[in-house]
C-alpha positions in Angstrom: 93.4 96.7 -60.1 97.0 96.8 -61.3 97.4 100.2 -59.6 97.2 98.9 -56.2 99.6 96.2 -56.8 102.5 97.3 -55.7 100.5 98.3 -52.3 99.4 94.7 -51.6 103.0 93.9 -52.7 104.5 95.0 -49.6 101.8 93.7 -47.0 101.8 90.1 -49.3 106.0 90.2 -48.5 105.8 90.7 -45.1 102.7 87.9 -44.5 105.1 85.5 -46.3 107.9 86.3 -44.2 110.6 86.0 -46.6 114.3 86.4 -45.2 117.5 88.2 -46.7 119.1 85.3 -48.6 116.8 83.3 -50.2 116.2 82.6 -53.8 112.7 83.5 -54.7 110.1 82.8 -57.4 108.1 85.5 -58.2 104.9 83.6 -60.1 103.3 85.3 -62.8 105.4 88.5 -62.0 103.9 90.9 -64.7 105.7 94.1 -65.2 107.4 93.8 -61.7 104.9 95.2 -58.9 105.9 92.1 -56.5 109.3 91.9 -57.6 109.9 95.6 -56.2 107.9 95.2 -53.5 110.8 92.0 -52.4 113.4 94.1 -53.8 112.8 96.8 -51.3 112.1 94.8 -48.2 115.1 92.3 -48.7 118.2 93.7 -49.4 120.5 90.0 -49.9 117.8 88.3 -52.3 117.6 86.4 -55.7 114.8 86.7 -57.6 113.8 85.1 -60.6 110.4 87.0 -61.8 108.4 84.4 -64.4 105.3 85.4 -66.8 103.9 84.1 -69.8 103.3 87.1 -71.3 106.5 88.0 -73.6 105.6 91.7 -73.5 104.9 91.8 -69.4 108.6 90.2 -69.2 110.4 92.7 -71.7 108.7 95.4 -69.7 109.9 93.9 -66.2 113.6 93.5 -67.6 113.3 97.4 -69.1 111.9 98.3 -65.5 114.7 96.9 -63.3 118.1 97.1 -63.4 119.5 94.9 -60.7 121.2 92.3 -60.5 119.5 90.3 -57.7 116.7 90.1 -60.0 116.0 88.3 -63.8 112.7 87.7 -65.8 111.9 84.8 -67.9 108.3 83.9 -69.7 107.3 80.4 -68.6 104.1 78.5 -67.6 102.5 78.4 -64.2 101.5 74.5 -64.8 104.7 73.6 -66.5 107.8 75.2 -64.6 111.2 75.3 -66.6 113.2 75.1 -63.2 114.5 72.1 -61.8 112.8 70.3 -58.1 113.6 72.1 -55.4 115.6 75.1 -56.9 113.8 78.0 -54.6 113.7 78.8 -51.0 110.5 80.5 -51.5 107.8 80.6 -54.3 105.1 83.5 -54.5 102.5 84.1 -56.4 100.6 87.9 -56.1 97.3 88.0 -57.9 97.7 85.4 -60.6 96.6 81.6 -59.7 92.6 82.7 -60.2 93.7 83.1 -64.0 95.7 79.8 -64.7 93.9 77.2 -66.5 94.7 74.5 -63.6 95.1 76.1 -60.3 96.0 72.7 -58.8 99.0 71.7 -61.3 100.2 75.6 -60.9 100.3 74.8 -56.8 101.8 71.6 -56.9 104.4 73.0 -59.4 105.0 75.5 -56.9 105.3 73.0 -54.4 108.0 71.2 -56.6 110.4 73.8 -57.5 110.8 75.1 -53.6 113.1 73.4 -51.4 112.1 70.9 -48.1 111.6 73.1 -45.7 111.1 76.3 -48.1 107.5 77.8 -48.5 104.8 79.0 -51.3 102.8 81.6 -50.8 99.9 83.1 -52.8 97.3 85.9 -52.5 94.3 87.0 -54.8 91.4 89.7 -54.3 88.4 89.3 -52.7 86.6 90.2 -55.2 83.0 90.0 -53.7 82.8 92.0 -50.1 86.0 92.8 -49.5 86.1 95.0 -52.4 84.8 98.3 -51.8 85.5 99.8 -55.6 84.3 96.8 -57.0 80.8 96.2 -54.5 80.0 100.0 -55.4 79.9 99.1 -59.3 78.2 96.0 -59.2 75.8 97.1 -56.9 74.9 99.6 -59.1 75.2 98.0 -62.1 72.8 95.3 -60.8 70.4 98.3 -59.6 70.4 99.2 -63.2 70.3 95.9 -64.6 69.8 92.3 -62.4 71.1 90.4 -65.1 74.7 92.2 -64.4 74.9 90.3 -61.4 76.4 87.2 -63.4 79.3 89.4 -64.8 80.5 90.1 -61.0 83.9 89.2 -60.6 83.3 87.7 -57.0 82.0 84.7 -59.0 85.7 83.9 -59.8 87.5 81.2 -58.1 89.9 81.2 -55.1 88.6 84.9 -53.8 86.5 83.4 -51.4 88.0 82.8 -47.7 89.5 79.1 -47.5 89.7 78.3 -51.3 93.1 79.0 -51.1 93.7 77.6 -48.0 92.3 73.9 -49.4 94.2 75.1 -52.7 97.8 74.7 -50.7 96.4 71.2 -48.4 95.4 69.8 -51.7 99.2 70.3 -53.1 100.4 68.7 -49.7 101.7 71.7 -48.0 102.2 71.6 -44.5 101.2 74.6 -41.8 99.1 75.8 -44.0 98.1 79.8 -43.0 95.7 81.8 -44.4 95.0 85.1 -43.7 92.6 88.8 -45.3 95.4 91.5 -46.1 93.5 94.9 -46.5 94.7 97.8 -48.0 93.4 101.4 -49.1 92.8 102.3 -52.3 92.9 106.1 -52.5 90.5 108.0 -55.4 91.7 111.8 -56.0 88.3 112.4 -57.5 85.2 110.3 -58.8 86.9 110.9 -61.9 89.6 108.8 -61.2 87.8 106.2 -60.0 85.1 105.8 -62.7 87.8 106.3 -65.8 90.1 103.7 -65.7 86.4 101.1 -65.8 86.1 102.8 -69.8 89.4 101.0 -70.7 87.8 97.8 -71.1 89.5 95.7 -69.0 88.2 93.0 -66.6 85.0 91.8 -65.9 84.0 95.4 -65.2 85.5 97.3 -68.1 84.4 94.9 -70.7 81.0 95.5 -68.6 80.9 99.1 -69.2 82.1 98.9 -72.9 79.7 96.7 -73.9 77.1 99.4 -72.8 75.2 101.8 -75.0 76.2 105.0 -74.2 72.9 106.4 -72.6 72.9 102.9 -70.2 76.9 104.0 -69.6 75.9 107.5 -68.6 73.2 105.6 -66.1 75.7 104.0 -64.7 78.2 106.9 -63.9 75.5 109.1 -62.4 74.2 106.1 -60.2 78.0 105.6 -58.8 78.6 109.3 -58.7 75.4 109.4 -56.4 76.1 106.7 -54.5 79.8 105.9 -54.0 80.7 109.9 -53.7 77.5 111.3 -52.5 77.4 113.4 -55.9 80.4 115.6 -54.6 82.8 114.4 -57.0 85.3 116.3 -56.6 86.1 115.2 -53.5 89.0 112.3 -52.4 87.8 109.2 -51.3 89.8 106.1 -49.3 88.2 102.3 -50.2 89.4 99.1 -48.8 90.0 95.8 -50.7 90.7 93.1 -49.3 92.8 90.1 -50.4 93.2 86.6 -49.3 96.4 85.2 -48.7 98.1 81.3 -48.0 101.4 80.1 -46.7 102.1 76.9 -46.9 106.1 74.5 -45.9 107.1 72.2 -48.1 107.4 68.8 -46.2 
């Protein structure tokens, strides 16, 4: 889903209606997607982009070269930065994979000014996920026990769990609110490859398959997500939920 990233980036930045001026967290910033998406919408901002992955950081600090913006590692539930240091704390796509989405939200919460506001969004991974429904729908077809690997099974990607994520911390005005996007396929190619890397739910899905199950697999999506003309482009939605909440 990384791909799309930078996409969401831009409508998540404009739903959190951050202003030229502020100092900004960007929470579990990986290799940069939200961090450019800010970058580009906000011309007068700071931004400190934190990960806990060493390598994701070293790539962010090779990626930008600017000096509104610096990347540190650091832990969602344990934030090296001092009460109320930001005006504005997001997070894009991350809180679902923290260990302790609650300590991660009131850390948020403490490191962003009276007044100031955390934001977060995640996928919806279950209907509002059109690449996603299309495999698991078929993989289920195939095989009812795949139903249990689906990713919409995974927390705060349902409407309102992020919303009572951000009341729980004490936020006030809490807003939540579905951001959809497209995701654009050039082929059926490029949409069934990038599920043989491995990764996610899905890819470890597919790797785990014997090859003769994978093929299955392929030729049921190919039938049924492209209408066996795979050579053709096709435009998805997803769908992700996103919170705003003021710090009281």
């Amino acid at each position: 889903m990384g791909r799309w990233s930078r996409v969401l980036g831009d409508a998540f930045v404009r739903f959190a209606g951050l202003e030229d001026g502020e100092r900004v967290l960007d929470l579990g910033c990986g290799t940069g997607s939200l961090t450019a998406a800010i970058l580009s919408a906000r011309p007068t901002v700071d931004i400190v982009g934190l990960d806990p992955s060493p390598a994701f950081v070293n790539a962010a600090r090779d990626r930008f070269h600017d000096a509104r913006a610096r990347f540190e590692t650091g832990d969602a539930q344990h934030l090296p930065f001092a009460d109320a240091t930001f005006d504005r704390v997001l997070s894009m796509l991350v809180l679902n994979f923290v260990p302790d989405p609650d300590a991660a939200a009131s850390e948020m919460r403490r490191v962003t000014r009276t007044g100031g506001h955390a934001a977060a969004c995640g996928w919806d991974y279950g209907g509002g996920m059109e690449m996603l429904r299309f495999f698991w729908d078929a993989a289920t077809a195939l095989d009812p026990a795949a139903a249990a690997r689906h990713e919409e099974r995974m927390r705060l990607c349902r409407q309102g769990e992020l919303e009572a994520l951000w009341r729980g911390a004490g936020l006030a005005d809490v807003r939540e609110t579905g951001l959809t996007i497209e995701t654009r396929f050039a082929s059926f190619a490029d949409y069934w490859q990038p599920f043989l890397g491995g990764v996610g739910p899905a890819g470890s899905f597919v790797a785990a398959l014997p090859t003769d199950q994978q093929q299955a697999l392929e030729a049921k999506l190919r039938t049924e997500a492209w209408g066996d003309r795979p050579d053709e482009e096709r435009v998805l939605s997803a769908k992700a939920w996103a919170v705003v909440g003021a710090v009281p």
